[in-house]
C-alpha positions as CSV (number, residue, x, y, z in Angstrom):
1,X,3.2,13.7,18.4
2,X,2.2,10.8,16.0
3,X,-1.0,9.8,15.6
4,X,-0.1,5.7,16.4
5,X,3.0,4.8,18.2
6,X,3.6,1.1,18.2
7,X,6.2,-0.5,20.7
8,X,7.8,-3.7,19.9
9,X,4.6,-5.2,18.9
10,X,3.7,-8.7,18.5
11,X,1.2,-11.2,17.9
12,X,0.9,-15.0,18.5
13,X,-1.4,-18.2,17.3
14,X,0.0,-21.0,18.4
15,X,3.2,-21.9,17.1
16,X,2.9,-19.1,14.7
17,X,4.3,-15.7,15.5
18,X,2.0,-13.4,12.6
19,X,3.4,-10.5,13.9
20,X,7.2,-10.3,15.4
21,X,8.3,-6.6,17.4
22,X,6.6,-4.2,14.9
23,X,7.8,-1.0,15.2
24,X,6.3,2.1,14.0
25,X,5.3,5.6,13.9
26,X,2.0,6.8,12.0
27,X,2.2,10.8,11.7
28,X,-1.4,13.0,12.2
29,X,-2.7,13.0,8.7
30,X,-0.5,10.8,7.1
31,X,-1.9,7.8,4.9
32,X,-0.2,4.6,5.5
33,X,-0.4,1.5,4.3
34,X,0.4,-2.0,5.0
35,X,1.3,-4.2,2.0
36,X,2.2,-7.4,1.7
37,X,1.2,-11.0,0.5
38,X,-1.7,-12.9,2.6
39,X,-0.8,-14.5,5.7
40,X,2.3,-11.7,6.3
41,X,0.5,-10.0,9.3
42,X,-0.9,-7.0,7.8
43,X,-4.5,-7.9,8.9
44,X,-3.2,-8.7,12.3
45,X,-1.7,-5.8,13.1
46,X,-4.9,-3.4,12.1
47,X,-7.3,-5.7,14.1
48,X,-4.9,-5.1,17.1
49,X,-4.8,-1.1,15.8
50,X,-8.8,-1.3,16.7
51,X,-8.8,-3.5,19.2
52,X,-10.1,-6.7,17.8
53,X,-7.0,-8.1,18.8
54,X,-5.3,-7.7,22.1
55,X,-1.6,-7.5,22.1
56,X,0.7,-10.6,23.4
57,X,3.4,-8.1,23.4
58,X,4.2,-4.3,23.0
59,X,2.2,-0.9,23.7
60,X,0.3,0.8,21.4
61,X,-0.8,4.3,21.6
62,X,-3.0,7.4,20.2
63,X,-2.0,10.7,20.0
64,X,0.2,10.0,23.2
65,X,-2.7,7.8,24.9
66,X,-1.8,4.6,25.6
67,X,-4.7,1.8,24.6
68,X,-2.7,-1.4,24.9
69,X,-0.1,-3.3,26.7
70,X,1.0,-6.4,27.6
71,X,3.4,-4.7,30.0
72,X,1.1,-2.8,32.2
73,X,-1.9,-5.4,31.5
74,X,-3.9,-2.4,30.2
75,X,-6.5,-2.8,26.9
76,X,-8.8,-0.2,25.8
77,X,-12.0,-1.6,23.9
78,X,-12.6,-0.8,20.4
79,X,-15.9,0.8,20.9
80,X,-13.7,3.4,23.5
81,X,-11.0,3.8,20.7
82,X,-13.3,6.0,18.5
83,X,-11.7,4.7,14.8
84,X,-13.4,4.7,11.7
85,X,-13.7,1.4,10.4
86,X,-14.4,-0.1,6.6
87,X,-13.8,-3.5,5.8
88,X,-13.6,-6.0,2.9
89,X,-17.3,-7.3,2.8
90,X,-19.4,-4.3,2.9
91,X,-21.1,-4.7,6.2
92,X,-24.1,-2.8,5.6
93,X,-27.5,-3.6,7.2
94,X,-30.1,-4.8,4.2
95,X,-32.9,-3.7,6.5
96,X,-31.8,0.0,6.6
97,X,-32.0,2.7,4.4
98,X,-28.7,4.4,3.2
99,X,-29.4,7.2,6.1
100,X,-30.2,5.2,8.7
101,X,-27.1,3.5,7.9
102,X,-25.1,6.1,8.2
103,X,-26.9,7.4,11.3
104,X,-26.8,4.2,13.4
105,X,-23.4,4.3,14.9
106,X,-24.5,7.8,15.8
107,X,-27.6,7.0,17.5
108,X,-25.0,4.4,19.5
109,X,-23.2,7.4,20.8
110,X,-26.4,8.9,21.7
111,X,-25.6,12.0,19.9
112,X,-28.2,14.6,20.2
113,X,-30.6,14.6,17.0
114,X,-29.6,18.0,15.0
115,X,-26.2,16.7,15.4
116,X,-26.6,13.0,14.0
117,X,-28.7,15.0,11.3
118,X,-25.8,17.5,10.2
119,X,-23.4,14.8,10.6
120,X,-25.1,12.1,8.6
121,X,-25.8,15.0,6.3
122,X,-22.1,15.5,5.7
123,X,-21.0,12.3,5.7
124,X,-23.6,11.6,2.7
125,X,-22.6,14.6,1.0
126,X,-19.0,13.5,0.9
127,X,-19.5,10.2,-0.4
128,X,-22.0,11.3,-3.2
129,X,-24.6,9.5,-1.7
130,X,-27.7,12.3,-1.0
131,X,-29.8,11.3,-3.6
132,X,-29.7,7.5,-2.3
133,X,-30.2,9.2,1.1
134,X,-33.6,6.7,1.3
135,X,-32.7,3.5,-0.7
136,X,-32.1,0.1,0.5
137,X,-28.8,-0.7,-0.4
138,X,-29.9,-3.9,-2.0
139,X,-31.2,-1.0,-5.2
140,X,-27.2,0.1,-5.0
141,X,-23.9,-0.7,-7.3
142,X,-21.1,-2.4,-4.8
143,X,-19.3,0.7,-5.2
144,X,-22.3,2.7,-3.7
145,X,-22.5,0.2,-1.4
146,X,-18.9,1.2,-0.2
147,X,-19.4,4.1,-0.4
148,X,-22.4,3.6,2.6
149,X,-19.3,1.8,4.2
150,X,-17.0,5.2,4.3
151,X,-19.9,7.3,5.2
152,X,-20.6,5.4,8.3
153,X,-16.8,5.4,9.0
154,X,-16.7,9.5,8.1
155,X,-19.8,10.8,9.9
156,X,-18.4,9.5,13.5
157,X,-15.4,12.1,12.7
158,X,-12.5,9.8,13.3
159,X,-8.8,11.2,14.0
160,X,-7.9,7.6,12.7
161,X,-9.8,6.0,9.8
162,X,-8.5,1.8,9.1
163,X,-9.2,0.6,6.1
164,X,-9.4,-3.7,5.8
165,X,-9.0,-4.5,1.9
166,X,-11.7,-2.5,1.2
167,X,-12.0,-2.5,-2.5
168,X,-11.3,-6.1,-3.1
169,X,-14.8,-7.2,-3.8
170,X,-15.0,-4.4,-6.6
171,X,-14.7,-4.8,-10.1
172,X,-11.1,-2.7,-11.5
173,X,-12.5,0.1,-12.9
174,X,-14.8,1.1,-9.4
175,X,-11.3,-0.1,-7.6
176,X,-9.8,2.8,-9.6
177,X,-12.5,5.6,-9.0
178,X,-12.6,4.0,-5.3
179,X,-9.0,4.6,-4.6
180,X,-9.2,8.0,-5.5
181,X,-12.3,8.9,-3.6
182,X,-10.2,7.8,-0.4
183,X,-7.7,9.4,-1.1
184,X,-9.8,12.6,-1.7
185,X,-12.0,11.8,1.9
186,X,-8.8,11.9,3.4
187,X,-7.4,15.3,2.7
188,X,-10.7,16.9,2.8
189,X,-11.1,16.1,6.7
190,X,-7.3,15.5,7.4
191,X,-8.2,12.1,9.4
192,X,-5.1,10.1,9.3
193,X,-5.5,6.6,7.2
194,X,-4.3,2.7,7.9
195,X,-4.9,1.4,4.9
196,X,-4.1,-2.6,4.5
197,X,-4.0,-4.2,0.7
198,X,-2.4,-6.6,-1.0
199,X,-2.5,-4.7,-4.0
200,X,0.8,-2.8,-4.6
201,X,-1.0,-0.5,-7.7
202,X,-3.5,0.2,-4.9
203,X,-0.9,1.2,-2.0
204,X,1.2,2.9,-4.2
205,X,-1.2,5.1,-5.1
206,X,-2.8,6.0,-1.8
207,X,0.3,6.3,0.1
208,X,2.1,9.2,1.5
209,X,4.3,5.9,3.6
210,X,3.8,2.2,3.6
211,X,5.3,-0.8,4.9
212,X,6.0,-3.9,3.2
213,X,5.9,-6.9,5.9
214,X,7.1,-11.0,5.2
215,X,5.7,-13.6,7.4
216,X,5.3,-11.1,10.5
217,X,8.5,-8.9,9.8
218,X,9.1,-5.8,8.0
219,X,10.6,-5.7,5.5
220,X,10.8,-1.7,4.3
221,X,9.0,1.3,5.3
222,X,9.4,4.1,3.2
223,X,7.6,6.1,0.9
224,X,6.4,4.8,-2.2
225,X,9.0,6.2,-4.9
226,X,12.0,5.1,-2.6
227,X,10.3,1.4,-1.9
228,X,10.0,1.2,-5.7
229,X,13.5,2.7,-6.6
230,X,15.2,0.9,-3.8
231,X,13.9,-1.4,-2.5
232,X,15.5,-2.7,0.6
233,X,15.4,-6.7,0.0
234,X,14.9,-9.3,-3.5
235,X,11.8,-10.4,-1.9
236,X,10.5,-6.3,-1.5
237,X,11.9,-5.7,-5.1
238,X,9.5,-9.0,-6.1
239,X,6.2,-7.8,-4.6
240,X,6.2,-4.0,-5.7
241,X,5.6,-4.1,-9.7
242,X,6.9,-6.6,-12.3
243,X,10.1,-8.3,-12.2
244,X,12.6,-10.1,-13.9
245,X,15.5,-12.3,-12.3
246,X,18.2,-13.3,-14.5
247,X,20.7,-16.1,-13.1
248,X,23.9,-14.8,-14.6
249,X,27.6,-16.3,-14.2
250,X,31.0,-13.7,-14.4
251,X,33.7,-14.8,-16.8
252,X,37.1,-12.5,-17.5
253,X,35.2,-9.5,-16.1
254,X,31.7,-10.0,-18.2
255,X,28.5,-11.1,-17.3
256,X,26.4,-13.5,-19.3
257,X,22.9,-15.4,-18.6
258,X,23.7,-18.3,-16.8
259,X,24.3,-21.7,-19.5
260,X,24.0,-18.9,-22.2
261,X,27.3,-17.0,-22.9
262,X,26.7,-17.6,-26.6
263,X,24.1,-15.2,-26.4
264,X,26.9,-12.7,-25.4
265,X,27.4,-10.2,-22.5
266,X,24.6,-8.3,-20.2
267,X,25.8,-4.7,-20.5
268,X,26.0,-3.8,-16.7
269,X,28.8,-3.3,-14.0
270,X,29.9,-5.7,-11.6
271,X,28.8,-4.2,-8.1
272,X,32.5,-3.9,-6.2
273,X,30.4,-6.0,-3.5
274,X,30.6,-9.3,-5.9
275,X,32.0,-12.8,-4.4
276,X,32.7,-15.6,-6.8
277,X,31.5,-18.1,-4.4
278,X,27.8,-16.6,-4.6
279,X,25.8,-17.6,-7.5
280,X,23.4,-14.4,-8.4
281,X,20.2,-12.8,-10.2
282,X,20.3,-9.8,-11.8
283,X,17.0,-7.8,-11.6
284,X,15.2,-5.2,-13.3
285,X,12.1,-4.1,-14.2
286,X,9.9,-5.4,-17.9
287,X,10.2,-1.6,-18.2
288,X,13.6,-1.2,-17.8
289,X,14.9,-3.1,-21.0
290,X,15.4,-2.0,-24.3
291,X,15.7,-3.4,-27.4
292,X,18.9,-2.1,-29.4
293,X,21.1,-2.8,-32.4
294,X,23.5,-4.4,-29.7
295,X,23.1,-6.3,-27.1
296,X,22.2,-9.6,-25.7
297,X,20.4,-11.5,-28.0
298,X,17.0,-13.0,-26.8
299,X,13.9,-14.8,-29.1
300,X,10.4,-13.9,-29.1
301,X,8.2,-16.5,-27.8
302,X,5.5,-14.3,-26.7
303,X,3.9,-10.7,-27.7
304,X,0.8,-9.9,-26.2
305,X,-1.2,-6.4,-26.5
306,X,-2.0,-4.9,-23.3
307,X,-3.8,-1.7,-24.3
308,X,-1.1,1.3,-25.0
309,X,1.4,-1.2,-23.7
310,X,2.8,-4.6,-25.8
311,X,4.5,-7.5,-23.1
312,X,6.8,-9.4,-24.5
313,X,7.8,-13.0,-23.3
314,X,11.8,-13.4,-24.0
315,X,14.0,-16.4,-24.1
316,X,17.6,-15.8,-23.4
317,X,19.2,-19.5,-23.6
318,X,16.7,-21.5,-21.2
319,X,15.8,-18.4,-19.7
320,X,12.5,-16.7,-19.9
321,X,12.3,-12.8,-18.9
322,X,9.2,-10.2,-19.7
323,X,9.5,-6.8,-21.5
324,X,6.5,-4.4,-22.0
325,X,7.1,-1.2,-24.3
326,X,5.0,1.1,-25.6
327,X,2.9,-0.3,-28.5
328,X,4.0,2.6,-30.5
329,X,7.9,1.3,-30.2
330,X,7.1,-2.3,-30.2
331,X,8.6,-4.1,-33.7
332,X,9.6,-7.1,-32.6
333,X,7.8,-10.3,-33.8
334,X,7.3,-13.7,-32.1
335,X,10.0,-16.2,-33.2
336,X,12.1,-12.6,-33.8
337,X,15.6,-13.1,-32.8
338,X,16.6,-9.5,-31.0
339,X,19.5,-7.8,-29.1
340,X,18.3,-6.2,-25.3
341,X,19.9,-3.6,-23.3
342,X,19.7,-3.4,-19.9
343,X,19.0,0.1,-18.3
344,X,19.1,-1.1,-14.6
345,X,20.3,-3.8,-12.6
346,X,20.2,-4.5,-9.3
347,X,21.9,-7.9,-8.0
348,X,20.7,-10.3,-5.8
349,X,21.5,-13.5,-4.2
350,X,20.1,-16.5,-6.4
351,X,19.3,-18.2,-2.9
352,X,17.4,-15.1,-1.6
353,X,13.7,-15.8,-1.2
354,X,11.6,-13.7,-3.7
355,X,7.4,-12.8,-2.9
356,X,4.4,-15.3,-3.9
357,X,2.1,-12.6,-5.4
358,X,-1.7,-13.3,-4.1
């Protein structure tokens, strides 16, 4: 049985349908996460996984229990719902120490006091937070303070723990020790996760599934290997890690950059699905190209040093492309002229729309 089962769910403002006849499984344990740029519906959907939202259409349940639907008028509070919750801003009370923090949403339950101690006790332990058991969280880093965050959301032993953009506010390196920690919380107590981000580095990394969702639709739902690898759309090939589109034009069976056949021929195959009458991109990855004694020939305009890894800016006639190599392998010289190869293409209509990264 999964642990969320949504039914042809959806969600309107107005004129504006943010989420249009979602359909999905969650599995008990699994870490999922919704990805996608703001204003896609990714938000929405969580707050109507808790509750904050009610559904305009659909059913949604739990572990076979229904909470909502607009088909049998039925809506289960969040407080009844029993999810852990951590959002973007850290939504911890000033006034309270660490513990008491933690404790609170125990007291709500009125838990009986050996058990809000062992529980709180846990939760703290989990999240490294026992020797900040009695500080203010005004004394704390923000990633202590998220960490108060998951602790709250951890002690009340949640089957389903949704996560809201929860390391946005931190600086990258706590992001990257964050993300971990989660991802660590979660297989320790097997709770399963909903994790909602814009960032793709983040979602790839926590997820055993996600979904990537466009104005209210998905997209792709896979997990994050086969998303990456194949991705089902231009606009999911866009948003998941750096791209290149090429315009290219066919002539006598070779492909050149579009207003740039003097540069000579992309090495690549023509996919057997190719109609003259469509103009198209090729894409690949900054990755995925090579320099090489052959090739099509491209100018430096750019090299910039990005630790271990050099990203080059490219000019192929009028157009501009990125490739990043390893600094160890990386000759080439701004105002270079140099020949590329192509490792992997994937083509694309030139009129598909592609993802405004946020």
């Amino acid at each position: 049985m999964p642990a969320l089962d949504l039914i042809n769910v959806s969600k309107i403002f107005g004129s504006v349908k943010a989420v249009d006849r979602l359909n999905l499984q969650v599995e008990q344990g699994e870490c999922f996460s919704f990805l996608g740029p703001s204003g896609c519906g990714k938000t929405t959907t969580l707050r109507m996984i808790a509750g904050f939202e009610n559904l305009d259409e659909g059913e949604l349940y739990c572990d076979g229990k229904l909470f909502s639907s607009s088909y049998k008028r039925f809506y289960l509070p969040p407080e009844k719902r029993d999810f852990g919750m951590v959002f973007q801003a850290f939504a911890v009370w000033p006034h309270m120490t660490v513990y008491d923090n933690v404790a609170f949403p125990l007291h709500l339950k009125r838990l009986q006091k050996q058990e809000i101690k062992e529980r709180t006790e846990m939760a703290l332990k989990a999240t490294s937070l026992t020797k900040e058991a009695e500080m203010f969280p005004q004394k704390l880093s923000g990633g202590q303070q998220q960490r108060i965050a998951l602790a709250r959301a951890v002690a009340i032993n949640p089957k389903v723990m949704l996560l809201d953009e929860p390391l946005s506010n931190l600086d990258p390196h706590l992001r990257e020790e964050m993300r971990f920690e989660i991802k660590e919380l979660q297989t320790r107590f097997g709770f399963t996760v909903i994790y909602v981000t814009h960032d793709q580095s983040e979602a790839m990394a926590l997820s055993d599934r996600m979904l990537v969702m466009k104005e209210g639709v998905v997209q792709q739902i896979d997990n994050p290997l086969k998303i990456y690898d194949n991705p089902a759309n231009k606009f999911v090939f866009s948003f998941i890690g750096l791209s290149d589109f090429i315009p290219v034009e066919v002539k006598d069976g070779k492909v050149f950059v579009k207003d740039a056949e003097d540069c000579g021929p992309v090495n690549g195959q023509i996919p057997p699905e190719y109609d003259p009458s469509i103009s198209y991109d090729i894409a690949c990855r900054p990755g995925e190209i090579d320099f090489s004694p052959t090739g099509v020939k491209a100018t430096v305009v750019r090299r910039t040093y990005l630790g271990d890894i050099v990203d080059y800016l490219l000019r192929i006639g009028s157009v501009d492309i990125r490739v990043q190599k390893p600094r160890r392998r990386s000759l080439a010289t701004v105002g270079e002229t140099c020949h590329l190869k192509f490792n992997r293409l994937l083509w694309y209509d030139h009129s598909e729309e592609t993802a405004s990264k946020t």
